[in-house]
C-alpha positions as CSV (number, residue, x, y, z in Angstrom):
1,X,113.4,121.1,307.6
2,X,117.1,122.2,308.3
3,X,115.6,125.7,309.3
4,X,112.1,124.7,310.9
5,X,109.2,126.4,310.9
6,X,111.3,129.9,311.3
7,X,112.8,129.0,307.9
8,X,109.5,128.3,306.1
9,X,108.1,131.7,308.1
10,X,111.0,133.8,306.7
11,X,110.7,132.3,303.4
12,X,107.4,133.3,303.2
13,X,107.7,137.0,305.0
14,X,110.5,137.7,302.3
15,X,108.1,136.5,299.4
16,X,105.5,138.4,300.3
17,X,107.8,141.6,300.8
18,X,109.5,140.9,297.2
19,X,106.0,140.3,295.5
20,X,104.5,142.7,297.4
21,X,106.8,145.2,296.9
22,X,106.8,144.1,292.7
23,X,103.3,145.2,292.4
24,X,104.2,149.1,294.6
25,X,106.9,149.0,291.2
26,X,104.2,148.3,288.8
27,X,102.2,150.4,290.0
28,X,104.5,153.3,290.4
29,X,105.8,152.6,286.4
30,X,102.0,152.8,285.3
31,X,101.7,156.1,286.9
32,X,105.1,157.2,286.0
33,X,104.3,156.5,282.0
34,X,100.7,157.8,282.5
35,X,101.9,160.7,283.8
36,X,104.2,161.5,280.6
37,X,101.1,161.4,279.0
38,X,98.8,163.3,280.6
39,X,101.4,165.8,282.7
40,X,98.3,167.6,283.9
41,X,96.9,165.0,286.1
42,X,97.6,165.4,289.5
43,X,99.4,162.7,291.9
44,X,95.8,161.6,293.5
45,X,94.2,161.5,290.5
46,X,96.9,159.1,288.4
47,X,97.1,156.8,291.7
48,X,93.7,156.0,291.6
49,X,93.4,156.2,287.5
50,X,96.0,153.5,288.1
51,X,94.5,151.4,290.9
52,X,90.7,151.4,289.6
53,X,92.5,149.5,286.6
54,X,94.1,146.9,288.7
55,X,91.6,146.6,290.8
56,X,89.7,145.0,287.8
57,X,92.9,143.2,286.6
58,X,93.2,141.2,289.5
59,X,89.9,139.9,289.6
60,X,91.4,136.8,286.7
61,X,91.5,133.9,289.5
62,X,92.9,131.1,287.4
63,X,96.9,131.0,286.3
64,X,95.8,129.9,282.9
65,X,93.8,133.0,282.5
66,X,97.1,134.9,282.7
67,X,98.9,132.3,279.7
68,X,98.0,135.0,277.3
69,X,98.3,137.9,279.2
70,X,102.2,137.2,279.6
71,X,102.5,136.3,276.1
72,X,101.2,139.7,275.1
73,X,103.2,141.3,277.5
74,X,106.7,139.7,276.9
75,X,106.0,140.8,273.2
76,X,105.1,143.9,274.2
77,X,108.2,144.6,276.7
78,X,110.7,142.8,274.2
79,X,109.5,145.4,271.3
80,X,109.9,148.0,273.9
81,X,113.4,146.8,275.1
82,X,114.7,147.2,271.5
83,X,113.5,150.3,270.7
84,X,115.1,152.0,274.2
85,X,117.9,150.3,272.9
86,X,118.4,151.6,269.4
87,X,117.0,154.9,270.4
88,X,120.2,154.7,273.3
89,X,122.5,153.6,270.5
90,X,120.8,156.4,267.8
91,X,121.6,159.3,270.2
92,X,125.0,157.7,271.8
93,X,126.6,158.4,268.3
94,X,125.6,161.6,267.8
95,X,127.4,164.8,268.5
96,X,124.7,166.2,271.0
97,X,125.6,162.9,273.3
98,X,129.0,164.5,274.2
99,X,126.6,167.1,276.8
100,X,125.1,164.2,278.7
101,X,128.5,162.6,279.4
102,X,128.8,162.9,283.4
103,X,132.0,161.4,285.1
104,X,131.5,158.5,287.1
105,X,130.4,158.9,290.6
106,X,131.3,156.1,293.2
107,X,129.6,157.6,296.3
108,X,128.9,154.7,298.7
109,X,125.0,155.6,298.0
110,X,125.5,155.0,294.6
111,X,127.1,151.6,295.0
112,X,124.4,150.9,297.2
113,X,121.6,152.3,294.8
114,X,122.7,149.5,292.2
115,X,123.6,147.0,293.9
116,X,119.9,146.9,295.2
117,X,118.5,147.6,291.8
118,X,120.9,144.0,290.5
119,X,118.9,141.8,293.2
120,X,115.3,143.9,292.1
121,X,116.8,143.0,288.7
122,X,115.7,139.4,289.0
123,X,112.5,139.8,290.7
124,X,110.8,137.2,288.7
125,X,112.7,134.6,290.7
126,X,109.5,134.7,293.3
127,X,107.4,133.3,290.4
128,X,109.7,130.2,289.6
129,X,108.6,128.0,292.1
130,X,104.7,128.8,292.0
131,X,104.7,128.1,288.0
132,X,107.3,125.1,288.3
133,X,104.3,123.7,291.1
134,X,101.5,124.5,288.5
135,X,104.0,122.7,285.9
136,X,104.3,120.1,287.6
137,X,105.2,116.6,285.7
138,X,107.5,113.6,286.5
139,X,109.8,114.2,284.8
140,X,112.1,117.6,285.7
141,X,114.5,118.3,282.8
142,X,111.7,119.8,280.5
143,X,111.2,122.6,283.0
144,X,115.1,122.9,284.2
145,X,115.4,123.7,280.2
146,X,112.5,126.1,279.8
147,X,114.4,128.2,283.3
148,X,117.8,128.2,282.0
149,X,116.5,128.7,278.0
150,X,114.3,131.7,279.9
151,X,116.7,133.5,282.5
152,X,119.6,133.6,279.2
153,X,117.2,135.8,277.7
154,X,116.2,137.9,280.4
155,X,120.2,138.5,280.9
156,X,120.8,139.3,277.4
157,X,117.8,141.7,277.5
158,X,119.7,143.0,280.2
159,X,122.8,143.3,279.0
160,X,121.2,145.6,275.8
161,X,119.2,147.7,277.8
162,X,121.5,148.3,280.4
163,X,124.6,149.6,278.3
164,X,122.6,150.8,275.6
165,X,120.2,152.8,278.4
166,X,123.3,154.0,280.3
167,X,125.4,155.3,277.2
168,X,122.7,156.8,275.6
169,X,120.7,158.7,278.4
170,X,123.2,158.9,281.6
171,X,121.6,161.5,283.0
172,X,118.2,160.3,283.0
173,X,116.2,160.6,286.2
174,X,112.8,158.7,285.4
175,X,112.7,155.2,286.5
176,X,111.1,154.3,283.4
177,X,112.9,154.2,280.1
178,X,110.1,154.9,277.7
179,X,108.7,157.9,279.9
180,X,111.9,159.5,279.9
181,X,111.6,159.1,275.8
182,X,108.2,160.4,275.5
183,X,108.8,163.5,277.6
184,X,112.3,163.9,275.7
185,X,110.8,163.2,272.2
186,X,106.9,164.4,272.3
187,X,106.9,164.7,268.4
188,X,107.8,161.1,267.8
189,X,104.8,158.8,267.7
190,X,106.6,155.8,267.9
191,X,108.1,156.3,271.5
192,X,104.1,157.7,272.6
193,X,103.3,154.5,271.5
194,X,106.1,152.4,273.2
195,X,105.4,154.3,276.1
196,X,101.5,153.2,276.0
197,X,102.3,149.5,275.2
198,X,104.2,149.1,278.6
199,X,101.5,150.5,280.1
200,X,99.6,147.7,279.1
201,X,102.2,145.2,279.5
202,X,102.6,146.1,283.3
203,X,99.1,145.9,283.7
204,X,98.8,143.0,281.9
205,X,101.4,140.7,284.5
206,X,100.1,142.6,286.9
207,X,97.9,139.8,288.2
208,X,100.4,137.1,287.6
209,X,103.2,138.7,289.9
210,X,100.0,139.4,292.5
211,X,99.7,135.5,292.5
212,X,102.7,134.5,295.1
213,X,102.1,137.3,297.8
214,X,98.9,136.1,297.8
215,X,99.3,132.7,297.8
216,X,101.2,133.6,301.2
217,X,98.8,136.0,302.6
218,X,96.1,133.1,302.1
219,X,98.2,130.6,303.4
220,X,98.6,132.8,306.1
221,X,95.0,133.8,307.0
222,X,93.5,130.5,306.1
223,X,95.8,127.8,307.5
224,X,93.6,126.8,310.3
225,X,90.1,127.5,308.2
226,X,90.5,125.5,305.1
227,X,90.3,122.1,306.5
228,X,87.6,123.8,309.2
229,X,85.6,124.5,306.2
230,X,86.1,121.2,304.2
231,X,85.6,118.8,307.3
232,X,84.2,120.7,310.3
233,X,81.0,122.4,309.2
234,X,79.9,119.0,307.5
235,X,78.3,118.3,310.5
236,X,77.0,121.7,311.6
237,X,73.3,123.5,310.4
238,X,71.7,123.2,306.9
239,X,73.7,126.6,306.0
240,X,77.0,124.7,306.5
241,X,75.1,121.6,304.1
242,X,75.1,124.7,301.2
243,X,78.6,125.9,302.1
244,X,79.8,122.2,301.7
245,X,77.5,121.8,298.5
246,X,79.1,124.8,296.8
247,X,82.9,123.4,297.6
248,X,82.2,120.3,295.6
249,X,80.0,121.9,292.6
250,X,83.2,124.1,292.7
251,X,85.5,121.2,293.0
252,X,83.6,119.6,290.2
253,X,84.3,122.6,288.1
254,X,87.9,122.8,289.2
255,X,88.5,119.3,288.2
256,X,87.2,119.5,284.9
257,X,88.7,122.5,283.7
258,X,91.8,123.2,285.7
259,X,93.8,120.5,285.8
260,X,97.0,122.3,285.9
261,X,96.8,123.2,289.3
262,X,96.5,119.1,290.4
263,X,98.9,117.6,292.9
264,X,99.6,113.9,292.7
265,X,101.0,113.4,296.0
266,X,98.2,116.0,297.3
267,X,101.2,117.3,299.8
268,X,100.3,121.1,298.3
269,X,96.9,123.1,299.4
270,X,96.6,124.6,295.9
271,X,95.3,128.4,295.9
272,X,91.9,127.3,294.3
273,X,91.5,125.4,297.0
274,X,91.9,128.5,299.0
275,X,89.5,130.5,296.8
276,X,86.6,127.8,297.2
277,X,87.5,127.8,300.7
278,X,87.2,130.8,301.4
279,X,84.1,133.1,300.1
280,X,84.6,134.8,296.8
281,X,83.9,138.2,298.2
282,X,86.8,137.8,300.9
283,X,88.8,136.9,298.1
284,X,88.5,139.4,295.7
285,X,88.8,141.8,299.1
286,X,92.0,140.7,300.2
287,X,93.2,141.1,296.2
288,X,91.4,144.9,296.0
289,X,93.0,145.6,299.6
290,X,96.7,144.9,298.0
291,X,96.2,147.2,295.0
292,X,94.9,150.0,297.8
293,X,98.3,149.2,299.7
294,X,100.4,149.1,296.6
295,X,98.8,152.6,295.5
296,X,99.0,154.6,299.3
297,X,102.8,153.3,299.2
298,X,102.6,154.8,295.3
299,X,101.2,157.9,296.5
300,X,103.2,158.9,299.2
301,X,106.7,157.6,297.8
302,X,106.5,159.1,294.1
303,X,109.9,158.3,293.0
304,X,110.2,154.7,291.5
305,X,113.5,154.6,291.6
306,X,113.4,154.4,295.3
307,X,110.6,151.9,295.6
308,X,112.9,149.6,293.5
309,X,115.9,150.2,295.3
310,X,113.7,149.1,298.9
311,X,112.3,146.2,297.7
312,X,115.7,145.5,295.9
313,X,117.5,145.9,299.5
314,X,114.5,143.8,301.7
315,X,112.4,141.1,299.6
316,X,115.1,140.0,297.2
317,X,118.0,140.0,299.0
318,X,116.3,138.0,301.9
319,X,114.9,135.6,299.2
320,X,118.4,135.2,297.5
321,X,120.2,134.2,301.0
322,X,117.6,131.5,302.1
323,X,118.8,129.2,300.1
324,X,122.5,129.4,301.3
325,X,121.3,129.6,304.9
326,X,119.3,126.3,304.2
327,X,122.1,124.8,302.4
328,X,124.7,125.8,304.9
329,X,122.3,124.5,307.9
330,X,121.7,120.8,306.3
331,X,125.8,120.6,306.1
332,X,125.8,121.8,309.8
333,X,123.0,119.0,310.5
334,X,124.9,116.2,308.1
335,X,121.7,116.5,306.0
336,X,124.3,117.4,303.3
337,X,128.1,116.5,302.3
338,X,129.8,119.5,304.3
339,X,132.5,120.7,301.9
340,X,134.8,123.8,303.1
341,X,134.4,125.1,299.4
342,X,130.5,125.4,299.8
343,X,130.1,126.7,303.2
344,X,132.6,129.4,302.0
345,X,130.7,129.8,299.0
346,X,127.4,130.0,301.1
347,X,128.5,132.3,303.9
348,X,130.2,134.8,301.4
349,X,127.0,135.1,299.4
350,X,124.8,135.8,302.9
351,X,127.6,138.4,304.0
352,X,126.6,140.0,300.7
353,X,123.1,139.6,301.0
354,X,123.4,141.0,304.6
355,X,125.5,144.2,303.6
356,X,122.7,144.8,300.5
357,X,119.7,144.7,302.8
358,X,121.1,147.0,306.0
359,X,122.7,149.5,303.2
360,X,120.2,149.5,301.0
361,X,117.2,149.6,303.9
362,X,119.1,152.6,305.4
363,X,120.0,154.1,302.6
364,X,116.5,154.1,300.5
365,X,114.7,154.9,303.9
366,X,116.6,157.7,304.2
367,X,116.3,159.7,300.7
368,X,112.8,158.6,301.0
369,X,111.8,160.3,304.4
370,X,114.5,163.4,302.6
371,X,112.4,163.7,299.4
């Protein structure tokens, strides 16, 4: 409300870059690890290896048919973020580490490079609000403590991959962990194995990181048709009487067996609603027509470092300020207390956010147009 309908349209435009831009990463680190695999395989041939996979991965529709999907995969990603880890420890302390020691290199494209792969970092933060809405209960604190219990783990995965990564391998140029210890390693079993798992994991949450961009793109081609649909063809031909049929069997169904994605106050369209709204086959269309986006973007930018560090410097650094420049308009508006420490606190983070995403645009545009 403190933005308008330009704040809810920016909202969405950076949500749909970040998430968007998520599934171009997954994408690219499926290829990346199939490729250590099978080195033989040919950039066209892995890209659409990869893409006739997700392309059957995305056809799940419900968000409880991805419960144990994300299960396996967080198993799978934790077993794999403890192995990179010991192997980076394993090899720190041994005497052939002292040749990959490099001296530190503060080149403003470096400090760029990172400081767009931090905000990529949290990517998951587009998913909060979509499984908070589909979690939805009275009462708040159970899912406040499930976040916070959630995100310390995530930093403390972090924290072990990240220094154990960095002391171990610093000159690793992969943008995957376990690819680089596969092609390092080939003899070891274990790491070929690792190496497979995340290949499934990625694939496995691939669907469930889909879910918000196109939850926008819907809302975005359908905001005008839905109710048209529902209301408007009631009282148009006998075809329109089997359309309107097929929303309530489907409604029915919905109802029955889906209850998670219910809205007491009914202020929400939910995306099922979208989904019987719309025909199936336009659905699973505008799904397959992601994945084909995702895998040209895969094809023609190869390096995955890259791809992080863009949608690092557009989607999440856009998505992190909103909040700030909402906050920072409702004390401009009296919609909030205006306090001099919070408006500071708000217009430093933006100025942050700001210098990420021009830096980071120009920066990653740049190598990748020089690649």
């Amino acid at each position: 409300a403190s933005l308008g309908s330009t704040g809810g349209h920016l909202v969405e435009l950076f949500l749909f870059v970040l998430q968007g831009g998520v599934c171009c990463v997954f994408t690219s680190l499926i290829r990346t690890n199939l490729l250590a695999f099978f080195p033989w395989l040919s950039d066209l041939a892995s890209v659409v290896v990869v893409s006739a996979g997700l392309m059957l991965m995305v056809l799940l529709r419900f968000l409880k048919d991805l419960l144990w999907l994300s299960a396996t995969a967080n198993v799978i990603m934790i077993i794999s973020i403890l192995t990179a880890t010991i192997a980076g420890l394993i090899h720190f302390s041994t005497e052939s580490a002292e040749a990959d020691i490099i001296v530190a290199n503060p080149s403003p494209s470096v400090i760029v490079t990172f400081a767009s792969d931090m905000f990529f970092a949290f990517e998951g933060i587009g998913l909060v609000l979509p499984v908070e809405n589909s979690y939805f209960c009275q009462q708040q604190r159970p899912f406040a403590n499930i976040l916070v219990g959630s995100m310390s783990i995530v930093a403390l995965l972090f924290i072990l991959i990240g220094v154990s990564a960095s002391l171990g391998f610093p000159n690793v140029d992969s943008g995957s962990i376990t690819a680089h210890l596969e092609e390092q390693y080939p003899d070891v079993i274990w790491f070929s194995i690792v190496n497979a798992l995340v290949i499934v994991a990625v694939a496995l949450t691939f669907p469930l990181q889909l879910t918000p961009a196109m939850e926008v793109l819907d809302e975005w081609l359908d905001r005008c048709d839905c109710r048209a649909n529902r209301h408007g063809r009631m009282q148009h031909d006998d075809s329109s009487s089997i359309e309107v049929t097929r929303y309530t069997v489907a409604r029915q169904h919905v109802d029955t067996e889906d209850e998670v994605f219910r809205d007491e106050d009914s202020s929400v369209v939910s995306s099922l609603d979208r989904i019987v709204c719309c025909n199936l086959k336009v659905w699973i269309l505008r799904r397959w027509l992601i994945v084909l986006g995702c895998a040209l973007i895969v094809y023609f930018v190869d390096n995955l470092g890259l791809l992080i560090m863009a949608v690092g410097a557009v989607g999440q650094t856009g998505l992190a300020g909103m909040p700030c420049a909402i906050h920072l308009a409702m004390q401009y508006q009296q919609m909030a207390p205006r306090k001099r420490l919070y408006m500071l606190i708000d217009v430093i983070v933006l100025i942050i956010c700001a210098i990420v995403m021009i830096s980071g645009l120009i920066t990653s545009v740049s190598e990748i147009i020089g690649a």
